[in-house]
RODO-2510 file (C-alpha; in nm, 4 decimals, decimal comma):
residues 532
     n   res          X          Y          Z
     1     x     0,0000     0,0000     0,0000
     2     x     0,1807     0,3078    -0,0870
     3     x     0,2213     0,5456     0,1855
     4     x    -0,0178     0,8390     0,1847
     5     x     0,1657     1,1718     0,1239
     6     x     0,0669     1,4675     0,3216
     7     x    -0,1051     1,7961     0,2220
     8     x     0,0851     2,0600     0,1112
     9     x    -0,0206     2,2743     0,3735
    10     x     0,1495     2,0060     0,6099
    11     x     0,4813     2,0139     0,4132
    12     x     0,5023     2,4015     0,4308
    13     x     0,4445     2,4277     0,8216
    14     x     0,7124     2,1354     0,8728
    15     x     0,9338     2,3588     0,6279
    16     x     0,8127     2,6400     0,8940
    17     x     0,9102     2,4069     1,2241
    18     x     1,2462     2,3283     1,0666
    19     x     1,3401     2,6869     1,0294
    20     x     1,2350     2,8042     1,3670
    21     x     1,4702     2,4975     1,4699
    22     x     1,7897     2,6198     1,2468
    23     x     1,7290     2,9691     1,5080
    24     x     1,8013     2,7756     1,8160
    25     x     2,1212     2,6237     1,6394
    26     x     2,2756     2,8940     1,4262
    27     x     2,4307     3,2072     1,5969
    28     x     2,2564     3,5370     1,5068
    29     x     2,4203     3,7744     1,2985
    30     x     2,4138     4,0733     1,0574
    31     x     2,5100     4,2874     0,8147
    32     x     2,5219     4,6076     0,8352
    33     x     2,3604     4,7947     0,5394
    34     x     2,3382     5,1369     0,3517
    35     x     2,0955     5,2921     0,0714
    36     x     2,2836     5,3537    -0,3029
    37     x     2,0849     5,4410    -0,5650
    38     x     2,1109     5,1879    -0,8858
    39     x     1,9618     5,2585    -1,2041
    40     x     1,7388     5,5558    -1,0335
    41     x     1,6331     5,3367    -0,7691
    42     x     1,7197     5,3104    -0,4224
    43     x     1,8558     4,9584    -0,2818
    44     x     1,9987     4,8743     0,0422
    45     x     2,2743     4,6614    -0,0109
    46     x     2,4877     4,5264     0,2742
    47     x     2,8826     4,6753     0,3515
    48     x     3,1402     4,5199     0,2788
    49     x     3,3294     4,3214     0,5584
    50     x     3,0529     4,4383     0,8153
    51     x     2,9418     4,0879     0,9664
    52     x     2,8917     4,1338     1,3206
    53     x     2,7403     3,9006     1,5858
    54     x     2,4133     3,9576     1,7374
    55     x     2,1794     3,7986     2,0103
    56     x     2,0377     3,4867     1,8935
    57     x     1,6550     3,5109     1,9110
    58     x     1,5145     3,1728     1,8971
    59     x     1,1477     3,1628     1,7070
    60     x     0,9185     2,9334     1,9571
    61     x     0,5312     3,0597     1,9464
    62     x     0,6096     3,2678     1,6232
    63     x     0,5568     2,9763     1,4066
    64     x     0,1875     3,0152     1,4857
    65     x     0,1911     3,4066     1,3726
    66     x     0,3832     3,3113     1,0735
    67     x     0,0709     3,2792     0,8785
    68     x    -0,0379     3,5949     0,9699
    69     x     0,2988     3,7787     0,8928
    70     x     0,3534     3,5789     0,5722
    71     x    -0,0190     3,7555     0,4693
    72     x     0,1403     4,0578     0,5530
    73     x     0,4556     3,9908     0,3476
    74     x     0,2894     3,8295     0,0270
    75     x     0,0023     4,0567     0,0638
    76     x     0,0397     4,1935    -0,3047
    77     x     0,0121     3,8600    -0,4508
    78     x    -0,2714     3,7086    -0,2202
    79     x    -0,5022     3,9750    -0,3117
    80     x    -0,4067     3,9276    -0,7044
    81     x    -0,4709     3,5632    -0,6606
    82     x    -0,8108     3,6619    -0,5305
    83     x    -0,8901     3,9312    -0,7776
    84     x    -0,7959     3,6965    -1,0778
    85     x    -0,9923     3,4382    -0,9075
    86     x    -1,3028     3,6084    -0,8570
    87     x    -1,2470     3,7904    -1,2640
    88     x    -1,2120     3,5073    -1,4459
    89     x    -1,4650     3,3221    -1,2402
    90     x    -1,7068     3,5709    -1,3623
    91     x    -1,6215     3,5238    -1,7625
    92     x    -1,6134     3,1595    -1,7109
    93     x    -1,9549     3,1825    -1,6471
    94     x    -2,0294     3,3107    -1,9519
    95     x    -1,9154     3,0244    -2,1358
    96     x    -1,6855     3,2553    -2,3550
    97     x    -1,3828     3,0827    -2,2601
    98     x    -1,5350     2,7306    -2,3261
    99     x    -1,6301     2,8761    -2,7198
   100     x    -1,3126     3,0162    -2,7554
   101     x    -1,1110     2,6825    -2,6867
   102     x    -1,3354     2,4891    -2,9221
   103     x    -1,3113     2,7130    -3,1743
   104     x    -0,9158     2,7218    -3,1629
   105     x    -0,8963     2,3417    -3,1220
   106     x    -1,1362     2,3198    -3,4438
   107     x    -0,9215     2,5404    -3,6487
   108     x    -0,6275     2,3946    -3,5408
   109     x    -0,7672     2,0374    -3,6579
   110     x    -0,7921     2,2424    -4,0163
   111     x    -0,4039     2,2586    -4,0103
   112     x    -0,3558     1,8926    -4,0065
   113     x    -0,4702     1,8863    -4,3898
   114     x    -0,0895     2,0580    -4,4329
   115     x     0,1670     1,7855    -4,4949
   116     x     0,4515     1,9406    -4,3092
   117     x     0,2351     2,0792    -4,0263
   118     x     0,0773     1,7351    -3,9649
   119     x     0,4206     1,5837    -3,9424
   120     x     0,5417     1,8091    -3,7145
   121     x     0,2028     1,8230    -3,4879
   122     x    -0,0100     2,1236    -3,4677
   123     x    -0,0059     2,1360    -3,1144
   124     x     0,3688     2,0754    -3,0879
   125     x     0,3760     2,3938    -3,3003
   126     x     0,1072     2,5680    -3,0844
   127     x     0,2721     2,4914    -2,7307
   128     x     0,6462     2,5535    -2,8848
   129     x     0,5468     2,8972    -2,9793
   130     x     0,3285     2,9394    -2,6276
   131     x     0,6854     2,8859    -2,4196
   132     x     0,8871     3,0967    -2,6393
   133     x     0,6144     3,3892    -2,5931
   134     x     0,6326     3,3697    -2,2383
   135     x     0,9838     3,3232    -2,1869
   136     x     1,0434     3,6372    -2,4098
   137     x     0,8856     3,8067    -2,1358
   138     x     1,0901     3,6512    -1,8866
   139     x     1,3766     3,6970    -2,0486
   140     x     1,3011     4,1123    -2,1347
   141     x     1,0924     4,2318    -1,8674
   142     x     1,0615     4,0062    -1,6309
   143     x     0,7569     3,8417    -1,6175
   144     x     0,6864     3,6554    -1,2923
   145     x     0,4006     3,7365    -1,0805
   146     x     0,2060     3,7733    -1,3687
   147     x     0,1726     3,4368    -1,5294
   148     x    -0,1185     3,3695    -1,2500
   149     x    -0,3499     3,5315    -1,4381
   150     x    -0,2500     3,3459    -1,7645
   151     x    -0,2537     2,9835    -1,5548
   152     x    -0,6568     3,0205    -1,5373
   153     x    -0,6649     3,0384    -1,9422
   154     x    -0,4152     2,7686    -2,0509
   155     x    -0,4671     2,4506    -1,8270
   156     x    -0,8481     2,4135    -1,9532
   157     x    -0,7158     2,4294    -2,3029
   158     x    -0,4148     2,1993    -2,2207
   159     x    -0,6893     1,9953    -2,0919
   160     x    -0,9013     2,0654    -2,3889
   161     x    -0,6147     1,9435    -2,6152
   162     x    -0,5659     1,6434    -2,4382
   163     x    -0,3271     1,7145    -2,1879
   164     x    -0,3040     1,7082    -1,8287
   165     x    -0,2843     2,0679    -1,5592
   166     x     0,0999     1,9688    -1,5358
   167     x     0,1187     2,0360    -1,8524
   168     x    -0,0447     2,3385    -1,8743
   169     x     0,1935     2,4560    -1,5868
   170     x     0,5006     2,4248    -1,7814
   171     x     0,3583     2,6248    -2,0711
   172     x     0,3464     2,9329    -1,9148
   173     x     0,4614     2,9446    -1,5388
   174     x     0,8002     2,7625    -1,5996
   175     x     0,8287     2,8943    -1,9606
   176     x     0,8350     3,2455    -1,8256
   177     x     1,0723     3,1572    -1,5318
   178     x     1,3516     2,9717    -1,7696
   179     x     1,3118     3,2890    -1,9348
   180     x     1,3683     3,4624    -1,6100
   181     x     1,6581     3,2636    -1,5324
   182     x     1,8234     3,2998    -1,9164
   183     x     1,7385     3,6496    -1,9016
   184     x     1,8270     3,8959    -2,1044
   185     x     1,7337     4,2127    -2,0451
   186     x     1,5263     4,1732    -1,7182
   187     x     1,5717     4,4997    -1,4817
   188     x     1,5034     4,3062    -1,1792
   189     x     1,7993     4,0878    -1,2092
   190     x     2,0762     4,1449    -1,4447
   191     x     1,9936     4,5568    -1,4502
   192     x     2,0316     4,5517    -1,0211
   193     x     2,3031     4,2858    -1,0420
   194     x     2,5317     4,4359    -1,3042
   195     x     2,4642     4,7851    -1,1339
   196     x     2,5789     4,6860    -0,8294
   197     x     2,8527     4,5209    -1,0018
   198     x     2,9711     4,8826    -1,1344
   199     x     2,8875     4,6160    -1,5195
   200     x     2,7544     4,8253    -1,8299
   201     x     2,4044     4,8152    -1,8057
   202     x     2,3178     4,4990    -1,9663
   203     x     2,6111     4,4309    -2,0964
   204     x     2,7290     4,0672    -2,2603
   205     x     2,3985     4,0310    -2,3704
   206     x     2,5095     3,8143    -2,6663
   207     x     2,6316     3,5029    -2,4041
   208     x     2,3213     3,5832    -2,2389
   209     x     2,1090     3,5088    -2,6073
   210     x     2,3169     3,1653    -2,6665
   211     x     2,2518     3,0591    -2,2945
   212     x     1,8401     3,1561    -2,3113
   213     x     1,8319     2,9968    -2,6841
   214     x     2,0021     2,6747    -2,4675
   215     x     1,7667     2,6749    -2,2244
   216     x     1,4580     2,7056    -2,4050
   217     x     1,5462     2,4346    -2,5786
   218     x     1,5682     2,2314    -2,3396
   219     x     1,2815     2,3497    -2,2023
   220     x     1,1002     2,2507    -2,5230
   221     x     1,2114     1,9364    -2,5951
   222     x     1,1152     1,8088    -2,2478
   223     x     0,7676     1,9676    -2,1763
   224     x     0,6952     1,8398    -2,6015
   225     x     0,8140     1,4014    -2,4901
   226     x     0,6212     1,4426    -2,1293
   227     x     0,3095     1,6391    -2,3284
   228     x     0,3607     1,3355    -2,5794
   229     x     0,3674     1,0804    -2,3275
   230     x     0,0520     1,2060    -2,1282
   231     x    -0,1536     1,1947    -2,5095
   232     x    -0,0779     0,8287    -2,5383
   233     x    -0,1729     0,7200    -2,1758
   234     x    -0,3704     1,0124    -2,0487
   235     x    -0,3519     0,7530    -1,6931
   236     x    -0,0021     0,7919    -1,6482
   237     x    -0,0256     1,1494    -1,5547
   238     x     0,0326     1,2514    -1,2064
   239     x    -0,2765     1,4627    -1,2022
   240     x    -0,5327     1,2420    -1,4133
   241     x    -0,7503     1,2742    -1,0808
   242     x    -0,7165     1,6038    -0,9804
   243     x    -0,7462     1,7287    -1,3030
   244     x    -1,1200     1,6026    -1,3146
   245     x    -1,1883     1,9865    -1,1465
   246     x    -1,0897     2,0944    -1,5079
   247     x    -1,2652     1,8099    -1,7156
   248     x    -1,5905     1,8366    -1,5501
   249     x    -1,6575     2,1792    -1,3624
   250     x    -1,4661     2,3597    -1,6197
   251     x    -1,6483     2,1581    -1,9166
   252     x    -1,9906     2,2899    -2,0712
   253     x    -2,1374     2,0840    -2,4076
   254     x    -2,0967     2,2826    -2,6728
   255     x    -2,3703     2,2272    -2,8847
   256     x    -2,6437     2,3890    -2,5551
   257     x    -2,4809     2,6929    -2,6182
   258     x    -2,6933     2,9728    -2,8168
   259     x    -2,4828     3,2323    -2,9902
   260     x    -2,6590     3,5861    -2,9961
   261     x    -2,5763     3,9441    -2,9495
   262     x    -2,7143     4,1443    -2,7143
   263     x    -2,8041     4,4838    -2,6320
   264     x    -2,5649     4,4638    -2,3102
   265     x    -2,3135     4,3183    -2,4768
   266     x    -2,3323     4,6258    -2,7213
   267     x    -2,3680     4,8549    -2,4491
   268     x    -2,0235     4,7591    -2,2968
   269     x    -1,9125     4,7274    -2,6759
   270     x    -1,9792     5,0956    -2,6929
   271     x    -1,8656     5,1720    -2,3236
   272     x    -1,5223     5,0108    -2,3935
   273     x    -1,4749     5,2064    -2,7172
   274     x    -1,5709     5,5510    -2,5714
   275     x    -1,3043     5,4633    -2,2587
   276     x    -1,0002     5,3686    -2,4773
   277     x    -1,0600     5,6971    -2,6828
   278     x    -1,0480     5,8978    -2,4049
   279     x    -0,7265     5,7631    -2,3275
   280     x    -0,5639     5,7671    -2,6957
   281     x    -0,6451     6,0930    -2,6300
   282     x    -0,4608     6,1268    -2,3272
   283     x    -0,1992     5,8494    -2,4435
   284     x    -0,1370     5,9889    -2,7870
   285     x     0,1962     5,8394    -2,7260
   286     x     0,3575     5,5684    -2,5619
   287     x     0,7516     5,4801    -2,4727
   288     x     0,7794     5,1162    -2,4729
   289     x     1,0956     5,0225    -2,2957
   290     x     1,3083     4,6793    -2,3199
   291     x     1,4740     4,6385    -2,0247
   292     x     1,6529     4,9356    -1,9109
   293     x     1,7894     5,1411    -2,2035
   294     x     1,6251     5,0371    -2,5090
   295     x     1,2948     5,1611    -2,6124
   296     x     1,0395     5,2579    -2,8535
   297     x     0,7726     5,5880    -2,8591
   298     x     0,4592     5,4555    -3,0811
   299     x     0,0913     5,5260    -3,0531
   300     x     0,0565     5,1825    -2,9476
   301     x    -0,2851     5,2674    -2,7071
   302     x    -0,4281     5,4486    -3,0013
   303     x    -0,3773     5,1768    -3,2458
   304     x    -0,5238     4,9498    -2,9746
   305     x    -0,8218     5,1060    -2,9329
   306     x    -0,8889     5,1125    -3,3712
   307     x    -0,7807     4,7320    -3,3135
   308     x    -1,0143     4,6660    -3,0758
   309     x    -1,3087     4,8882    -3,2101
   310     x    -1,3176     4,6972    -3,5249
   311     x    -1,2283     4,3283    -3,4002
   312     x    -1,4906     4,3621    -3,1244
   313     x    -1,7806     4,4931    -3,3592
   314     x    -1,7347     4,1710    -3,6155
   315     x    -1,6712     3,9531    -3,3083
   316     x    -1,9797     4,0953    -3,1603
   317     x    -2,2144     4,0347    -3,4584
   318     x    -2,1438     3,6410    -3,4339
   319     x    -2,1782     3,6675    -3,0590
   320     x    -2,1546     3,8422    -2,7731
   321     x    -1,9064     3,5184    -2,6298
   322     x    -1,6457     3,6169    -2,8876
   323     x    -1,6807     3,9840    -2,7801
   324     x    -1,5938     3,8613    -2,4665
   325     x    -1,2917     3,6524    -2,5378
   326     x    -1,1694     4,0113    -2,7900
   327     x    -1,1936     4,1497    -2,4369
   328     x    -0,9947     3,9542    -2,3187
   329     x    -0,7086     3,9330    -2,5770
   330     x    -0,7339     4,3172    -2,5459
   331     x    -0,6509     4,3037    -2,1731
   332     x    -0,3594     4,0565    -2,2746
   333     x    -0,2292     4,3198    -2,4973
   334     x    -0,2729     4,5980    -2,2796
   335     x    -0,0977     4,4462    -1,9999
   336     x     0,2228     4,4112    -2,2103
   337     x     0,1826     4,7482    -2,3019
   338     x     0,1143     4,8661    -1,9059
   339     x     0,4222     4,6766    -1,7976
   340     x     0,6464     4,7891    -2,0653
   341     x     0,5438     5,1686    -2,1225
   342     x     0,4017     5,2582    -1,7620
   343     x     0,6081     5,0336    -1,5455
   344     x     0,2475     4,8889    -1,3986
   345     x     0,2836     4,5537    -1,1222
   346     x    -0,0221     4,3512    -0,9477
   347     x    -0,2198     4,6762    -0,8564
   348     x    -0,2654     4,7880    -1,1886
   349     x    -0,2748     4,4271    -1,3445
   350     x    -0,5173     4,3237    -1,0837
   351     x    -0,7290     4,6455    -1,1631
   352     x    -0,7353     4,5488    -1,5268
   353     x    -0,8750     4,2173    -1,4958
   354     x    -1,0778     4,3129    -1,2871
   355     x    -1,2613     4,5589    -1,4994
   356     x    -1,2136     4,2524    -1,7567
   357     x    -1,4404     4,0488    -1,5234
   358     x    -1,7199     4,2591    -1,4641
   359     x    -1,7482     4,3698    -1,8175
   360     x    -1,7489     4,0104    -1,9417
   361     x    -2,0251     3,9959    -1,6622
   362     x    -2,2462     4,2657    -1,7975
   363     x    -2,1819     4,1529    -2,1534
   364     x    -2,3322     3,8332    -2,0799
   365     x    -2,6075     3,9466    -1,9338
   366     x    -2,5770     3,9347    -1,6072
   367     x    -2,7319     4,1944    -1,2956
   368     x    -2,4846     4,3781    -1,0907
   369     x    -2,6080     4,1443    -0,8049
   370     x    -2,5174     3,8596    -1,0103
   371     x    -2,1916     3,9310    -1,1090
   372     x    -2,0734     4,0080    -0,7361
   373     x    -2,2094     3,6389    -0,6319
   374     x    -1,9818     3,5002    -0,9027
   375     x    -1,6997     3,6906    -0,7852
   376     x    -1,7441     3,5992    -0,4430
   377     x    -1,7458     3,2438    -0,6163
   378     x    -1,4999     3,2989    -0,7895
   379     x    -1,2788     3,4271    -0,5003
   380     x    -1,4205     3,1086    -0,2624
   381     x    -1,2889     2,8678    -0,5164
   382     x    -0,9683     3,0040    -0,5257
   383     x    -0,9232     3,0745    -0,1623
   384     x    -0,6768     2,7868    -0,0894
   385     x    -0,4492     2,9341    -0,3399
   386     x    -0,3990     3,2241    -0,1653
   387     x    -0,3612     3,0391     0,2442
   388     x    -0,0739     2,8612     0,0892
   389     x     0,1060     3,1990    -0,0135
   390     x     0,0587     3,3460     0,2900
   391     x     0,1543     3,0276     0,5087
   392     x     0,4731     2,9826     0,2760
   393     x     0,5959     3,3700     0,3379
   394     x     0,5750     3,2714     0,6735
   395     x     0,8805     3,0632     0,6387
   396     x     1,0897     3,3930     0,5554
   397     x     0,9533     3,5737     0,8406
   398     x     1,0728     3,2757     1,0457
   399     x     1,4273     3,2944     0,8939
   400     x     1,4184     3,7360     0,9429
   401     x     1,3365     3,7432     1,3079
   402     x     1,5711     3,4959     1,3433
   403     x     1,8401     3,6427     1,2416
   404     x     1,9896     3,3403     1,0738
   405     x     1,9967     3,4624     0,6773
   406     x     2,3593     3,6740     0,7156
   407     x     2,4836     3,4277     0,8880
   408     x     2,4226     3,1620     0,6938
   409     x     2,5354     3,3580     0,3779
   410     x     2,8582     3,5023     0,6058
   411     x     2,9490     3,1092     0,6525
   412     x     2,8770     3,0347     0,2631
   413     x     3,0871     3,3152     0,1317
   414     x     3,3586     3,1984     0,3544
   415     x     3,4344     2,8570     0,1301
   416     x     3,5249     3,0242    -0,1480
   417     x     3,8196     3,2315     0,0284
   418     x     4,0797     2,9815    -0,1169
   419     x     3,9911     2,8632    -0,3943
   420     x     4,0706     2,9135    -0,7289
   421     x     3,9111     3,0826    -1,0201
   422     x     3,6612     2,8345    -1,1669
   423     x     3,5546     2,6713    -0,8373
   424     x     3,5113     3,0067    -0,6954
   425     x     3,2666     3,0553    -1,0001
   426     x     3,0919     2,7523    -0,8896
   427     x     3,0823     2,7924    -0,5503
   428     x     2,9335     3,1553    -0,6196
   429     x     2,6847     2,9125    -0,8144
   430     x     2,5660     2,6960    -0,5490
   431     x     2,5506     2,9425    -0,2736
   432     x     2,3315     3,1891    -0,4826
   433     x     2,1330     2,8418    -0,5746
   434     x     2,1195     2,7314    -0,1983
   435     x     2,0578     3,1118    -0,0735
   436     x     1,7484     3,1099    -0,3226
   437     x     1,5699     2,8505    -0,1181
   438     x     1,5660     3,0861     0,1578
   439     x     1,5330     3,4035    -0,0719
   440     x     1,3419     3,3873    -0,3567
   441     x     1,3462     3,7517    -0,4625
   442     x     1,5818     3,8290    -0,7147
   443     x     1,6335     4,2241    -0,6473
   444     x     1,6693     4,1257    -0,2764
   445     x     1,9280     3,8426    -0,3499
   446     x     2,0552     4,0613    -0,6012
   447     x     2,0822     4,3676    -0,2862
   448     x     2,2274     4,1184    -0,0588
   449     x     2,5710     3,8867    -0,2128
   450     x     2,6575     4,1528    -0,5166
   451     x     2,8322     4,3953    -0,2426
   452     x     3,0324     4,0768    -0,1688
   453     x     3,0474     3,8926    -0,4777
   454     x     3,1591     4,1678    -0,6794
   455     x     3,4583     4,2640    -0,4811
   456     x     3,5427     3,9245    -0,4273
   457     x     3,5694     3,8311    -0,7791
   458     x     3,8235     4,0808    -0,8125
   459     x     4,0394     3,9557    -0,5630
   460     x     4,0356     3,6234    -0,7894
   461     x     4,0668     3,7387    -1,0675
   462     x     3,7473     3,6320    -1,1621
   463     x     3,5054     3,8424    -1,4003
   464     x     3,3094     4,0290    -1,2704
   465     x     3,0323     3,9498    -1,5448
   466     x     3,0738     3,6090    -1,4823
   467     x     2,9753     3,6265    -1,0636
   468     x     2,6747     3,8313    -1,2123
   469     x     2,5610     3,5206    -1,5002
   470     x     2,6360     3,2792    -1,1523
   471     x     2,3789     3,5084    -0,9093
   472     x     2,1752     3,4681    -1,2374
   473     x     2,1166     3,0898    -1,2689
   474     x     2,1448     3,0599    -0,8888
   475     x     1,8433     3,2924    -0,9049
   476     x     1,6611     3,1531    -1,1662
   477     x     1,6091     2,7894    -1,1613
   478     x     1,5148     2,6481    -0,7923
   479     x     1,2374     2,9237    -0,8113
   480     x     1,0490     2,6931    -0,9948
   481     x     1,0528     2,4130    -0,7229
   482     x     1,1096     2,6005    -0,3998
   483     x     0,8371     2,6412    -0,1064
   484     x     0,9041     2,9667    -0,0659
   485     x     0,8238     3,1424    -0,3828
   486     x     0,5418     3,2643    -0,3401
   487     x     0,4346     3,2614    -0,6898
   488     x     0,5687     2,8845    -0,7741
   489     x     0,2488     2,8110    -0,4524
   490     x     0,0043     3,0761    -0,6348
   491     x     0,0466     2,9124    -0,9400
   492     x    -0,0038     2,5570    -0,8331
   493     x    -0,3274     2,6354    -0,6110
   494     x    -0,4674     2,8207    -0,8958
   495     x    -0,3648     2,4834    -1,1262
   496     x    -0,5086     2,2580    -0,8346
   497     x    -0,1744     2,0872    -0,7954
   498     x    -0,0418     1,9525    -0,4528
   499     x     0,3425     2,1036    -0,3957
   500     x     0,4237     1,7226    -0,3429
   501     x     0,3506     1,6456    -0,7067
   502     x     0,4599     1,9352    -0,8618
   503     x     0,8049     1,8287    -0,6508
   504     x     0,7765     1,4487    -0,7754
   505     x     0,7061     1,6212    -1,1315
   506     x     0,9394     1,8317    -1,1750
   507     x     1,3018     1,7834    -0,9633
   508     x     1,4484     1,5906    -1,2504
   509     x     1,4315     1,8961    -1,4757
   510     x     1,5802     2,1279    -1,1878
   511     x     1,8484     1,8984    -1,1784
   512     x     1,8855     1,8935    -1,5147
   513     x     1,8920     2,2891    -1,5657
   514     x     2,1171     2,3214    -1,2943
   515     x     2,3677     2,0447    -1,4807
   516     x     2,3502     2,2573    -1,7748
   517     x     2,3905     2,5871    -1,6058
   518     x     2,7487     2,4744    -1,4504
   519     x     2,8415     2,4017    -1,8335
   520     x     2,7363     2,7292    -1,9431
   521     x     2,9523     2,8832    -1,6598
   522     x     3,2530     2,7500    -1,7961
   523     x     3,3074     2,9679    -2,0860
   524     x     3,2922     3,2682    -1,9099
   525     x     3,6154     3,1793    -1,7497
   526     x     3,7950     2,9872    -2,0211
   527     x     3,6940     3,1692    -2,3430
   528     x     3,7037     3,5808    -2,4311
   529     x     3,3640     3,6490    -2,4292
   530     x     3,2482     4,0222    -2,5479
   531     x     3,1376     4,1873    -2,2549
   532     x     3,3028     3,9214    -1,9994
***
């Protein structure tokens, strides 16, 4: 009988127990700290060669509050979890989603006819293209928290497609974190880390395109043989259970929908259009930046709002579901162009979809009255989601108020005072991969070991370009898999997955990416690489 594997809310308070025991064993300590300002933005980074000793404070009771003070930590993306929840509970409702996904999978089944296309496999083409979308925006802007909002749309049409949720995971969640960790442009990690670093702003790019083109192909060719393997024995899926939430609540037949417009749905046809002119007119122009230094000025809200006034008329004479699903391609696109050209993050995000939601709402018909008791649906279903975000952030506040992250990274930093150039470089590695488990954020890791990184590299002889591609992969990869991030837990309540599959799922390919990224560490200490 195999032994029964507890519930992920289980694992993360035993995470929680063994931290508050590492306080009682490991001697507080600090680093003192000052505020610089990189790229326009203040950071407090740590001083160099100011470890100092300071009273151990033990964490007994406090494991209790921890769920408490990890809501107060994650707060952002607990209430964007719930938001998204309660939005897209809302359009689900109106079926428009369902439509949409039979009406791609039809027209995809027209593709087969071409010879080449059916060889290669429609949907390998469609979920190839799907990763290398969202690790773009990994890789340039760094696109993190926001894949929870894109989880809700792709599992059911993973699903749809025959499938399983893990699957659906991997297309955009980890596709946009390999991205992350290849990146190439992203201002939250290379722009921090290679300013601290006194680096050229994104400099060595080029290394930085030949490791992400790596990656993704790897990436690729491993999500395309498990995506294979679930389509030939849909059974030997670790989520063929659990993902009966998606077959059957997420499921409607088809053939009982009636297609028809309405005068609502042309009402907030007409609302939408009158909005988006105002702001063309207020928006006339728009700086679109790519990472930190390049950009482009078009009249990209302008030529949104012509895009969407035509598309969303034709859509809306076949029906008022495929003026909801132009709705929400529109938000899509005006996301990207909020993050890019106004610098917007979960408020602004979680303000869009929400005025995605209740538009969808009234488009379909539905009474003010109605649409609030499908949010509150909506945010009921999703609820679990957002206990395990809060209950995993408790696991930093554990490690703060003990005082045991400095000294853990003071001990760490220590092992590489003798040793030579390309263990160094792979020591850097591993501690930046260990220290992630405990840190997740990459502008606060970034904040906290490039003060001593940097300097130390000199002393080595070491590049400093290469200790900033190290703090890079150490970042990037165990994000997908660790307990902590607090977006790797969003995005697996959202997907319905235990942490405990996800784990049995998906270690091999951490292993596997963190193989690879000691190989493509070597070159920037044995080769003359432009920037390095």
């Amino acid at each position: 009988m195999l032994k029964k594997v507890p519930h992920t809310y289980t694992i993360v308070f035993t995470i929680i127990l063994f931290c508050a025991v590492l306080t009682w064993l490991i001697p507080g300590g600090e680093y003192a700290r000052q505020t610089v300002n990189v790229n326009g933005v203040e950071r407090t980074v740590i001083i160099n060669d100011s470890f100092h000793n300071v009273e151990k404070s033990p964490q007994t009771w406090q494991v209790f509050s921890a769920l408490f003070n990890g809501f107060e930590q994650q707060a952002g993306i607990i209430a964007f979890i719930l938001i998204i929840g309660g939005a897209f509970w809302i359009m689900n409702q109106s079926r428009a989603i369902d439509v949409g996904i039979f009406s791609f999978l039809r027209s995809s089944q027209r593709l087969e006819k071409v010879k080449i296309i059916r060889r290669i496999g429609v949907n390998n083409i469609i979920m190839t293209l799907v990763m290398l979308l969202f690790s773009s925006f990994g890789a340039i802007f760094g696109m993190s928290e926001e894949t929870l909002a894109f989880v809700v749309i792709i599992i059911p049409l993973a699903i749809k497609m025959g499938y399983d949720s893990l699957t659906g995971v991997c297309l955009v969640y980890v596709a946009a974190h390999v991205g992350f960790a290849g990146a190439i442009l992203n201002p939250f990690t290379i722009g921090i880390a290679q300013g601290l670093s006194d680096l050229p702003l994104f400099s060595g790019f080029e290394y930085r395109i030949f490791c992400w083109v790596i990656l993704n192909a790897l990436l690729i060719t491993w999500v395309l043989r498990y995506a294979a393997k679930v389509k030939r024995a849909p059974q030997s899926s670790l989520t063929y259970k659990l993902d009966n939430y998606w077959r059957e609540t997420k499921s409607v037949a088809i053939e009982d929908i009636e297609y028809r417009s309405t005068a609502a749905a042309w009402t907030v046809y007409g609302i939408i259009v009158a909005g988006l002119a105002i702001f063309s007119y207020y928006y006339p122009q728009t700086t679109l930046t790519i990472g930190e230094k390049a950009s482009i000025t078009t009249c990209v809200v302008p030529v949104l709002t012509g895009l969407f006034a035509i598309t969303g008329f034709f859509s809306l004479r076949k029906s008022y579901h495929f003026l909801i699903l132009t709705i929400l391609g529109f938000s899509i696109l005006f996301l990207v162009t909020g993050v890019m050209g106004y610098g917007w993050y979960l408020p602004e995000i979680s303000g869009l979809f929400l005025a995605m939601g209740i538009l969808s709402g009234f488009a379909a018909g539905e009474s003010a009255d109605g649409i609030v008791k499908q949010f509150l649906a909506g945010v009921k279903d999703i609820l679990s989601a957002a206990l395990i975000v809060g209950l995993a952030g408790g696991i930093i506040i554990i490690l703060q108020e003990g005082h045991i992250i400095d000294p853990i990274l003071h001990s760490l930093a220590g092992l590489m005072s003798e040793a030579g150039r390309m263990l160094s470089l792979m020591t850097m590695y591993v501690i930046q991969t260990f220290i992630n488990l405990f840190i997740p954020s990459g502008s606060a890791k970034a904040a906290l070991t490039m003060p001593i990184m940097a300097p130390f590299s000199d002393v080595i002889g070491l590049s400093r370009q290469a200790t900033v591609m190290a703090y890079q992969f150490g970042d990037g990869f165990t994000n997908m898999i660790t307990p902590t991030s607090g977006v790797l837990i969003g995005a697996l309540g959202i997907a319905r997955i235990p942490y405990d599959v996800w784990f049995r799922f998906f270690w091999k390919f951490i292993v596997l990416l963190i193989a690879v990224g000691f190989v493509l560490l070597v070159p920037t200490v044995t080769m003359e690489l432009n920037g390095f």
